[in-house]
PASEBA-1860 file (N, C-alpha, C; in nm, 3 decimals):
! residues 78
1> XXXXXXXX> -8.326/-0.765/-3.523/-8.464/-0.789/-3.488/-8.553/-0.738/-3.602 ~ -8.657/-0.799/-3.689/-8.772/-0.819/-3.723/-8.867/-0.702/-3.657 ~ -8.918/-0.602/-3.704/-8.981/-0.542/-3.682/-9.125/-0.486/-3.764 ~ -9.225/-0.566/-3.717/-9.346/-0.569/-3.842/-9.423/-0.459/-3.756 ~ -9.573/-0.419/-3.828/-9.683/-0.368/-3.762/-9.785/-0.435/-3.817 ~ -9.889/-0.492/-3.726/-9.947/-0.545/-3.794/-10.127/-0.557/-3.714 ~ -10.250/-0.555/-3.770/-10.345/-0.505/-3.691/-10.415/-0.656/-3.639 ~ -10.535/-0.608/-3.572/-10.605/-0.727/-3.463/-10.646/-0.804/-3.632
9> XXXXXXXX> -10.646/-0.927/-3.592/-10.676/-1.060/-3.691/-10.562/-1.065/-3.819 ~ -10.478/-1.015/-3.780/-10.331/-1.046/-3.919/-10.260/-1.125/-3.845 ~ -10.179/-1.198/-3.911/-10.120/-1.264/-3.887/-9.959/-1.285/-3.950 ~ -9.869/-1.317/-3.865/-9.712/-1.355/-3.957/-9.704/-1.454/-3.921 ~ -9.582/-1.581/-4.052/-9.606/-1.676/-4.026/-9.424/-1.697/-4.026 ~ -9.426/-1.796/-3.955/-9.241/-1.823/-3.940/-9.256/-1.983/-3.951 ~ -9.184/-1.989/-4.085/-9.115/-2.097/-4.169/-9.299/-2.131/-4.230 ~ -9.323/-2.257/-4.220/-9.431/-2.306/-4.288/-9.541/-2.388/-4.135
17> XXXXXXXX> -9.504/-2.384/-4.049/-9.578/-2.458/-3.947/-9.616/-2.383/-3.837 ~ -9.599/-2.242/-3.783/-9.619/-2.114/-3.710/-9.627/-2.042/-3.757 ~ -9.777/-2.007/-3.684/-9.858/-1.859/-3.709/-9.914/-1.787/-3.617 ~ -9.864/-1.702/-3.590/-9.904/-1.585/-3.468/-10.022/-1.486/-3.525 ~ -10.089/-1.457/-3.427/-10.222/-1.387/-3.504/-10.220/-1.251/-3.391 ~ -10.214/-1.139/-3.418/-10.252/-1.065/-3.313/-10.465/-1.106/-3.271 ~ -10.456/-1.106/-3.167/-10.606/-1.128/-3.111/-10.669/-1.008/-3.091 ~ -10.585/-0.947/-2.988/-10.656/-0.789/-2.935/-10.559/-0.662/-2.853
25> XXXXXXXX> -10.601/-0.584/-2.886/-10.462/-0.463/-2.808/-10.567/-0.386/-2.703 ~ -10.505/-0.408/-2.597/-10.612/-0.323/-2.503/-10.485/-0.244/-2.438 ~ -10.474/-0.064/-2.465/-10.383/0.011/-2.422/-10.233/-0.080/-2.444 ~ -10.147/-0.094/-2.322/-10.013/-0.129/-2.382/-9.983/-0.252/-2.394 ~ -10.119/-0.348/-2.378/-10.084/-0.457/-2.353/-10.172/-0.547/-2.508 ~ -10.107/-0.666/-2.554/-10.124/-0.698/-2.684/-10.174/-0.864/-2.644 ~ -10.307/-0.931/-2.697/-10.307/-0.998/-2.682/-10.267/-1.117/-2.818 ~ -10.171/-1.222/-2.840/-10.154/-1.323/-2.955/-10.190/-1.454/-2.953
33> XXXXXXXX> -10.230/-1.491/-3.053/-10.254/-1.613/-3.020/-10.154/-1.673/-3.177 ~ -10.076/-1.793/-3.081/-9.967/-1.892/-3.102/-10.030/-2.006/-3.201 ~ -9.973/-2.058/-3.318/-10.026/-2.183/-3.363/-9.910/-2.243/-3.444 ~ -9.849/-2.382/-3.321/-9.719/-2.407/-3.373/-9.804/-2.601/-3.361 ~ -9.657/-2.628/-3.410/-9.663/-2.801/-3.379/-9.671/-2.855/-3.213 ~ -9.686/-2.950/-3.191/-9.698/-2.964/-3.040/-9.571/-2.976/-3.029 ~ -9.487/-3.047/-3.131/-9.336/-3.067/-3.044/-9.249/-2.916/-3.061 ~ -9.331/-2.849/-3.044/-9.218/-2.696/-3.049/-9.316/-2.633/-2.897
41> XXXXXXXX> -9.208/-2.616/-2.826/-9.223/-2.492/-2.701/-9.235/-2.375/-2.741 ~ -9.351/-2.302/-2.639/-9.398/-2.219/-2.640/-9.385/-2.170/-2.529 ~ -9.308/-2.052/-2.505/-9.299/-1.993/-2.348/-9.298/-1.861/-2.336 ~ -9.356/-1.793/-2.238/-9.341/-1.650/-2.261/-9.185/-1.627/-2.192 ~ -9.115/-1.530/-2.204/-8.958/-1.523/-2.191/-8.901/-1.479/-2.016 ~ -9.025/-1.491/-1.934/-8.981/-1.485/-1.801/-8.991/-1.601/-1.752 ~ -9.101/-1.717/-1.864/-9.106/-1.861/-1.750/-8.966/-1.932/-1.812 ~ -8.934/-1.901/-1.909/-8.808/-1.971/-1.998/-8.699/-1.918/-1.915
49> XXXXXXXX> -8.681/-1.815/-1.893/-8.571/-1.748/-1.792/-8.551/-1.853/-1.646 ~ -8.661/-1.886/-1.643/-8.690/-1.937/-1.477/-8.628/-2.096/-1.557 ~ -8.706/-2.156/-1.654/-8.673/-2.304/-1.621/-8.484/-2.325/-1.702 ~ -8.453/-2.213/-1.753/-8.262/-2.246/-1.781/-8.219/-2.209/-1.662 ~ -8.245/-2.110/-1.573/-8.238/-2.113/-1.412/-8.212/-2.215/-1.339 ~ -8.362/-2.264/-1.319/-8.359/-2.396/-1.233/-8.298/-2.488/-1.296 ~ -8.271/-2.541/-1.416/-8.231/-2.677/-1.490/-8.078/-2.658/-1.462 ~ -7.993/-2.518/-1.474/-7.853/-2.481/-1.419/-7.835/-2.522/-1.312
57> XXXXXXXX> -7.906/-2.495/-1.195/-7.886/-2.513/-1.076/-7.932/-2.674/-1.022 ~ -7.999/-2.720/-1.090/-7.993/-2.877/-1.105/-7.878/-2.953/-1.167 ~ -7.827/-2.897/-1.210/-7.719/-2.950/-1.338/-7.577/-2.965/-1.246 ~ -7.565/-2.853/-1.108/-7.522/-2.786/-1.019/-7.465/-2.856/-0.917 ~ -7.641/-2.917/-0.915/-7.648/-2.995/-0.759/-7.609/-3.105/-0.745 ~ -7.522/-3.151/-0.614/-7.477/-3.265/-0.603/-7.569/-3.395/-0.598 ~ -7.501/-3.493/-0.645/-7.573/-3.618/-0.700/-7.562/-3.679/-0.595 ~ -7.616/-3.733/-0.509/-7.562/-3.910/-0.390/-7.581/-3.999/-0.463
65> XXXXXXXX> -7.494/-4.082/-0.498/-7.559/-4.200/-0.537/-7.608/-4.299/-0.458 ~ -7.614/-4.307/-0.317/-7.683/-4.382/-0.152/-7.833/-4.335/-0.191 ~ -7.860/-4.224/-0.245/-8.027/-4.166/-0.244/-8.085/-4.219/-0.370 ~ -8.020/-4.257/-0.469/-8.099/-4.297/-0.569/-8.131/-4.481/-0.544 ~ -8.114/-4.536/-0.524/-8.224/-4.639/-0.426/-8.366/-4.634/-0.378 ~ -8.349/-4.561/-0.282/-8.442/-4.483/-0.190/-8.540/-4.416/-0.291 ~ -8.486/-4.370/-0.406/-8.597/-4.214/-0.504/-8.664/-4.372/-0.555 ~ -8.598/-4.467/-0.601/-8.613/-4.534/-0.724/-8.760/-4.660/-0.592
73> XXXXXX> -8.748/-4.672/-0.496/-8.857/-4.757/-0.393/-8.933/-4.649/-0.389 ~ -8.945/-4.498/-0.399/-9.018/-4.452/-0.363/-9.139/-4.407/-0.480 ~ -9.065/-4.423/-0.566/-9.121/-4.424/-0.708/-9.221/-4.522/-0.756 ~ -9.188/-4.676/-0.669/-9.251/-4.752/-0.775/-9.387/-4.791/-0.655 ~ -9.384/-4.747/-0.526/-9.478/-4.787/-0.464/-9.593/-4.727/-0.447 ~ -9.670/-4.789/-0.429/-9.815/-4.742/-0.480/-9.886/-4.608/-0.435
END
């Protein structure tokens, strides 16, 4: 792990297209602001936890193939 210090309005940059800026530190909590490409995700590391979670347990779940009919009429009607 990368371990910088760095004050409110600096910034590090990773590769040539992201740049993190610290914004503001109020006691233990740090505020950043993110500046990537749109096609790169951005997640803080408890919602990312949650969606390899759920996408596992989808990955998981049994398929019917009798219900995909039914998803696919229910989809296209108005």
């Amino acid at each position: 792990m990368l371990v910088l210090t760095r004050k409110i309005g600096e910034s590090l940059a990773i590769n040539d297209n992201i740049r993190i800026t610290v914004l503001e530190v109020k006691g233990k909590t740090v505020r950043l602001g993110i500046e990537a490409p749109d096609d790169i995700k951005v997640y803080r590391q408890e919602v990312l936890v949650k969606i390899l979670e759920e996408n596992k347990q989808a990955a998981v779940g049994k398929f019917d193939p009798s219900q995909l009919g039914r998803w696919t009429r229910d989809q296209l009607q108005p």
